[in-house]
GUGUMI-775836 format. One line per 8 residues: number of its first residue (from 1); their letters; for each residue x negated, y negated, z negated of N, C-alpha, C, O. Coordinates in steps of 0.2 Angstrom, whole numbers, always signed. Atoms other than C-alpha are relative to their C-alpha. Last residue first. Layout:
<recs>
NUM) a) X Y Z X Y Z X Y Z X Y Z ~ ... $
</recs>
This chain:
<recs>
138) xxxxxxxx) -1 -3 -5 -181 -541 -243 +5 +2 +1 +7 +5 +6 ~ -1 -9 -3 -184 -550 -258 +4 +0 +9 +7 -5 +12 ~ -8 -1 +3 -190 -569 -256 +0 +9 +2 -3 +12 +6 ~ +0 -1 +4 -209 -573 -254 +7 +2 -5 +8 +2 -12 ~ -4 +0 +2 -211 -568 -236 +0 -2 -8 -4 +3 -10 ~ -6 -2 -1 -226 -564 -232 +6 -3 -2 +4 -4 -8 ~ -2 +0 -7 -242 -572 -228 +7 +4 +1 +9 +6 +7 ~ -5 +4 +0 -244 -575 -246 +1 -3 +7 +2 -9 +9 $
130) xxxxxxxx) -9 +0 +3 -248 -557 -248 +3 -7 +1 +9 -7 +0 ~ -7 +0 -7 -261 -559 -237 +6 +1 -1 +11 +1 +3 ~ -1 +8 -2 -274 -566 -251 +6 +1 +6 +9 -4 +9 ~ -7 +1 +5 -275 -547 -257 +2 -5 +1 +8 -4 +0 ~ -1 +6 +1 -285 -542 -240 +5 -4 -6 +10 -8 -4 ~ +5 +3 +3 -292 -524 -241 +1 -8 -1 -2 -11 -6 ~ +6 -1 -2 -280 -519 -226 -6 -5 -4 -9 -10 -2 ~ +2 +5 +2 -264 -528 -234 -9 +3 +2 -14 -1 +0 $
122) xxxxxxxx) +7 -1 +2 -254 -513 -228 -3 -7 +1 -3 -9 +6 ~ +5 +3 -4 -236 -517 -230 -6 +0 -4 -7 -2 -9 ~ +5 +2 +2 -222 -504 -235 -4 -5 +4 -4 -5 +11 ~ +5 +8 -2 -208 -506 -226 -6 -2 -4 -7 -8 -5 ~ +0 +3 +4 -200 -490 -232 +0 -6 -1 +2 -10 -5 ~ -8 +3 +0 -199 -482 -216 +3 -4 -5 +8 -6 -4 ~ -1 +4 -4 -218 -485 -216 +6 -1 -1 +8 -6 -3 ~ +4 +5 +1 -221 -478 -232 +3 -6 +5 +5 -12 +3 $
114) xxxxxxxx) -4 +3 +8 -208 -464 -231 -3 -7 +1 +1 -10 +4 ~ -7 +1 -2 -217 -458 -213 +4 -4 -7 +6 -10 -5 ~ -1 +4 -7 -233 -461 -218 +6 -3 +3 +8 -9 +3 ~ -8 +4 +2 -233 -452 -236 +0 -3 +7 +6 -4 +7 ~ -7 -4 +2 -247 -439 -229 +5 -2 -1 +10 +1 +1 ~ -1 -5 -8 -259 -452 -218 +8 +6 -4 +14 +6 -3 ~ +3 -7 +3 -258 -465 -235 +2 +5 +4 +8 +7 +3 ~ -6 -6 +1 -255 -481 -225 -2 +6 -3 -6 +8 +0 $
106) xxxxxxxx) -6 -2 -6 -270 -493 -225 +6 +4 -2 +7 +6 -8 ~ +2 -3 -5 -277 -504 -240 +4 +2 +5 +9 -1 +6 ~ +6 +4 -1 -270 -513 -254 -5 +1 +5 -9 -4 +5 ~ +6 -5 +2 -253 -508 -251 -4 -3 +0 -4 -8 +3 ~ +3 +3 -5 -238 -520 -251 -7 +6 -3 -8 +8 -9 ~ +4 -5 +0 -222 -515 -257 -6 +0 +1 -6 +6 +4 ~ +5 -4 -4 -207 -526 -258 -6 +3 -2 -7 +4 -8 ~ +5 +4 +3 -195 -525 -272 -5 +1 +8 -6 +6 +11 $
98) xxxxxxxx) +2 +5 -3 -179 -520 -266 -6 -5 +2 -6 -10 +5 ~ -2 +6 +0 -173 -509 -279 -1 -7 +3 +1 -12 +0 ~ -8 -1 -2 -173 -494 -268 +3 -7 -6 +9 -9 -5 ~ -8 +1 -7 -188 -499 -263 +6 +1 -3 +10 -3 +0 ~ +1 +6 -2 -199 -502 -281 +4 -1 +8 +8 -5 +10 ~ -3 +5 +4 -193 -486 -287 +0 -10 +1 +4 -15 +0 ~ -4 -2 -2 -200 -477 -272 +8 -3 -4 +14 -4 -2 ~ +0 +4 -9 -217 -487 -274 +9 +3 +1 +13 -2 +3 $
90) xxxxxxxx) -3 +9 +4 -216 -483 -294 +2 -3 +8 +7 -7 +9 ~ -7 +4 +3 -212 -464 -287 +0 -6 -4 +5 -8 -6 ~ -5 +1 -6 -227 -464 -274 +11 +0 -5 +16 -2 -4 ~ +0 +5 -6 -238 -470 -289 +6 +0 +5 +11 -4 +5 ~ -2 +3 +3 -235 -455 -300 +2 -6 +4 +8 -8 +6 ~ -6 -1 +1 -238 -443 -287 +5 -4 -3 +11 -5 -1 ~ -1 -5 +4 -254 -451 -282 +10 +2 +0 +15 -1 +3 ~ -7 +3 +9 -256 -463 -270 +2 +8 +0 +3 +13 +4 $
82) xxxxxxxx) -4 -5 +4 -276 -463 -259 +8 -3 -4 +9 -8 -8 ~ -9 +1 +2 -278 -473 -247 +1 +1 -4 +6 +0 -6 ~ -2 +10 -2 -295 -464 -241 +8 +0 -1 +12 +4 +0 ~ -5 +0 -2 -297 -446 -250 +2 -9 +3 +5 -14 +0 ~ +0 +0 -6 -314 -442 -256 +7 +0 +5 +7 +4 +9 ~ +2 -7 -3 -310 -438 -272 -1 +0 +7 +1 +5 +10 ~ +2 -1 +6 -300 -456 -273 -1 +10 +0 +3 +14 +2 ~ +1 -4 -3 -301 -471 -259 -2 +3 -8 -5 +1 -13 $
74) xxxxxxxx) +7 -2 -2 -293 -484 -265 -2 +8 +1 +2 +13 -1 ~ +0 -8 -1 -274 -487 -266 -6 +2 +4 -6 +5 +10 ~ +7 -1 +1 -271 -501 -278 -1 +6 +3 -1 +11 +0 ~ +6 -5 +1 -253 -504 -274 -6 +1 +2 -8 +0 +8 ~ +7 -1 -4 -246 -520 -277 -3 +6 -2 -6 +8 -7 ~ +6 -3 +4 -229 -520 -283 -6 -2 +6 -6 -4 +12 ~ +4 -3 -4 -215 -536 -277 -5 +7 -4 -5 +6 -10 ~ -3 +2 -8 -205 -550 -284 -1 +7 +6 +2 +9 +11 $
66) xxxxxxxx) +6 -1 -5 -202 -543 -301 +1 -1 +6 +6 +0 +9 ~ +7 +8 +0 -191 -555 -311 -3 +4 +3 -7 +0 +6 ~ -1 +4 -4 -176 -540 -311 -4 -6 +4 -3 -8 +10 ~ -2 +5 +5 -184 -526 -320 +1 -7 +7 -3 -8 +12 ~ -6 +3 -1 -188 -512 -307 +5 -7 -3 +10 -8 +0 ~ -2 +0 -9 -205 -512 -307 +6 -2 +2 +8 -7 +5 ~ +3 +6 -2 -207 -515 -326 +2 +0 +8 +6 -4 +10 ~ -3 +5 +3 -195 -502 -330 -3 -8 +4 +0 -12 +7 $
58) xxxxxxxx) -5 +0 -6 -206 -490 -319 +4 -6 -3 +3 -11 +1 ~ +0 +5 -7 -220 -496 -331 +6 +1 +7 +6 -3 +11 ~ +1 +6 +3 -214 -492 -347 +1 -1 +6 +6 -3 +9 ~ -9 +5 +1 -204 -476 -340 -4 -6 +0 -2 -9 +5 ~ -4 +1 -6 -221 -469 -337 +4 -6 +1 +3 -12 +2 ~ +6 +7 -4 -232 -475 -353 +5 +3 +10 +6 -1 +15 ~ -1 +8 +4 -216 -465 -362 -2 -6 +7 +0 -10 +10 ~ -8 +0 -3 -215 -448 -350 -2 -7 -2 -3 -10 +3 $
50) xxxxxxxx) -1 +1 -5 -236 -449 -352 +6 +1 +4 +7 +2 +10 ~ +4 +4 +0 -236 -447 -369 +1 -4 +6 +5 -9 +6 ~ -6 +4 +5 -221 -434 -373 -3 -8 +2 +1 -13 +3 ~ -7 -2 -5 -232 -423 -360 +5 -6 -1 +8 -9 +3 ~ +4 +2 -6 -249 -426 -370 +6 -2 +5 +5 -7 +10 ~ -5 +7 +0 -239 -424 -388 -2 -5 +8 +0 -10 +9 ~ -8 -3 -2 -246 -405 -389 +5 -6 +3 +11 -5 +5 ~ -1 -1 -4 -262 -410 -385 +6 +1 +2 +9 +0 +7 $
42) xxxxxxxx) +1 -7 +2 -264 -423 -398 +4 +2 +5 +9 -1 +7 ~ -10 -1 -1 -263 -443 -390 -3 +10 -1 -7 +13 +3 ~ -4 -1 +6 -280 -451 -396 +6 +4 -1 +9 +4 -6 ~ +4 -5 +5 -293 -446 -382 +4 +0 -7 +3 +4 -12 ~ +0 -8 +1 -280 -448 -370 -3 +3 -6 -1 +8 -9 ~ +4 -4 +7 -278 -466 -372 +0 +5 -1 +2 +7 -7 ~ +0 -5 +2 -273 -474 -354 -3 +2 -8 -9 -1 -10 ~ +9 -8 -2 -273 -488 -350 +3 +4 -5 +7 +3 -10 $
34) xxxxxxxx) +5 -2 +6 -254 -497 -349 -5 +3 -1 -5 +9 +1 ~ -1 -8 +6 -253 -502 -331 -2 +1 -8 -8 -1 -10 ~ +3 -7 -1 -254 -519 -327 +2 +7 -3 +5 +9 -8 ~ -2 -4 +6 -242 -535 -324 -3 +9 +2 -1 +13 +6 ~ +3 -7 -1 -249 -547 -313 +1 +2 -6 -1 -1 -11 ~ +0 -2 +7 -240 -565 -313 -3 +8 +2 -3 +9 +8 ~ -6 -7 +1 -243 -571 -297 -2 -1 -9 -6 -4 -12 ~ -4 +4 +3 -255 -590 -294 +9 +5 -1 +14 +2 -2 $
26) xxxxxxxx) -5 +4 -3 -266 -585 -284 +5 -2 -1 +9 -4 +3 ~ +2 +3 -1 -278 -581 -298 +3 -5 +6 +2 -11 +7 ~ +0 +3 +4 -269 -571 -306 -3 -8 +4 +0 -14 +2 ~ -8 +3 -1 -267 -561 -291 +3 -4 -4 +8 -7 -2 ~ -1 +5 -8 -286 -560 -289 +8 -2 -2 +9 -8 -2 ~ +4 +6 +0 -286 -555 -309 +2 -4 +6 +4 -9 +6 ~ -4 +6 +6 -273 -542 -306 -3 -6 +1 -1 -10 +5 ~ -4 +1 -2 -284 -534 -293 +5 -6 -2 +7 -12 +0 $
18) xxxxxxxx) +0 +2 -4 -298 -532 -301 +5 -4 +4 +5 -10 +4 ~ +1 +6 +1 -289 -525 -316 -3 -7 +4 -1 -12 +3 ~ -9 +0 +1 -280 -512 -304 -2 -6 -5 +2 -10 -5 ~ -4 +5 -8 -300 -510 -297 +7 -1 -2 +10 +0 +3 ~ +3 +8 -2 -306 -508 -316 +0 -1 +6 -2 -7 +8 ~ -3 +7 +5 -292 -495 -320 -6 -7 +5 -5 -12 +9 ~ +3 +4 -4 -297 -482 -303 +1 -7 -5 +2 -12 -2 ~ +4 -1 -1 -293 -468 -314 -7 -6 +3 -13 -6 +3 $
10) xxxxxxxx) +1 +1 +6 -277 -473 -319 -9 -2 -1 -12 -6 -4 ~ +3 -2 +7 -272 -473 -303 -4 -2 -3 -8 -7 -2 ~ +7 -2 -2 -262 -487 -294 -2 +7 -5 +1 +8 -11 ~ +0 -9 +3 -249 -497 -298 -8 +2 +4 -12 -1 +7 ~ +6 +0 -6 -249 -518 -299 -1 +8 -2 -2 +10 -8 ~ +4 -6 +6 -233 -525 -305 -5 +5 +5 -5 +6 +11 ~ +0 -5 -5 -230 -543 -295 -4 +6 -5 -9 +5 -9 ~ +3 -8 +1 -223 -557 -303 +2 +6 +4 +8 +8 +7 $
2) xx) -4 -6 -2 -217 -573 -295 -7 +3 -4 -13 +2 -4 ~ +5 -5 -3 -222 -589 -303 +3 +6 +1 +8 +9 -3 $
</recs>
């Protein structure tokens, strides 16, 4: 089974678990983000916190066995597409190792240029069209 690491924010957990599940369901491996625990991590160790639960998941991204990421990139603050900072470096770690890229929605109008020259692909709301692509790296 190909695994696919599924980024997104933090914020949006239960669409990144949604997700997963669909992916589970067609028969990927979906590997999620660590949730968050703010309310236990003291202030001062907040920084030390959020380096760790990074690295985990870029690690994941990069690790040989992944075929692909799926980003979760729902509309957030009123911002349609949305990808965060953290995001556009899993996606950026997921190109330069080859992994494809597949959005869950449209292009994120800011990142565009990157995205596209990237080859990201937008899955326009449809998770099932991932297996309209290729399933060998790029």
């Amino acid at each position: 089974m190909k695994k696919i690491v599924i980024c997104g924010s933090m914020s949006l957990v239960d669409k990144l678990k949604s997700a997963a599940a669909q992916l589970n369901e067609m028969g990927y491996i979906a590997i999620l983000p660590e949730e968050d625990v703010w309310d236990s991590i003291p202030k001062d160790k907040v920084n030390e916190y959020k380096k760790e639960v990074s690295m985990r998941h870029f690690t994941e991204v990069a690790k040989e066995d992944t075929h692909a990421i799926l980003v979760v990139n729902e509309p957030k603050k009123g911002i349609g597409n949305y990808i965060g900072a953290n995001t556009f470096a899993e996606i950026a770690i997921a190109f330069y190792f080859s992994k494809m890229v597949f959005l869950l929605n449209d292009i994120y109008d800011p990142l565009s240029d990157e995205l596209s020259g990237w080859g990201a692909v937008p899955l326009y709301g449809n998770i099932r069209a991932i297996n309209d692509f290729s399933r060998g790296t790029r």
